[in-house]
C-alpha angles and dihedrals in degrees: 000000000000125000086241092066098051093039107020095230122103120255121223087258093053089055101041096049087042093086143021125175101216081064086062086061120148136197103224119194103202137205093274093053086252111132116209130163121237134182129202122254126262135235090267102046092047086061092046088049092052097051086062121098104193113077093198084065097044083054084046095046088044103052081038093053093038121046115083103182118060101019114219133182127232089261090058091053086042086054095037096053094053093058098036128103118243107248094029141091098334088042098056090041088051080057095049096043096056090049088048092051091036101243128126142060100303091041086056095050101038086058096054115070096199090057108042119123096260126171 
């Protein structure tokens, strides 16, 4: 029996085994008709993202963090990102990435009633 059915307030446990971001996992068909399965980022990764100044290695530690098939290191995004266009396949996964980890214009808005799109 958890603490939150006798007392009606959630444990640690019960906190810490609630979500998991792998479980948030999405396949992802990209630009380029590859599919490919992403998951959002986590608390923590969000913080160690944030410590970091480059922006070419946070794209690197996220595509690295966040693609779950197929799992690549930070040396493949490194590699990826140099031959990619622009607008295409890493573009679309970087979109997909910050819905998934809840950052971004539309997460914001989507989390503030007042200031939700409403007809």
């Amino acid at each position: 029996m958890s603490t939150e059915e006798t007392t009606g307030y959630a444990s640690f446990d019960d906190l810490i085994t609630a979500t998991n971001v792998v479980d948030d996992a999405r396949d992802v068909t990209l630009p380029s008709g590859r599919r490919v399965r992403v998951r959002g980022l986590s608390r923590y990764e969000i913080h160690l993202g944030g410590k970091m100044d480059d922006a070419f290695q946070l794209e690197c530690f996220n595509l690295s963090t966040c693609l779950v098939q197929p799992k690549i290191t930070r040396d493949q995004a490194a590699a990826w990102i140099r031959k990619a266009t622009a607008g295409g396949d890493i573009a679309e996964l970087t979109k997909v990435i910050r819905d998934l980890s809840n950052f971004g214009k539309e997460a914001e808005k989507r989390d503030v009633p007042e200031v939700r799109d409403t007809p």
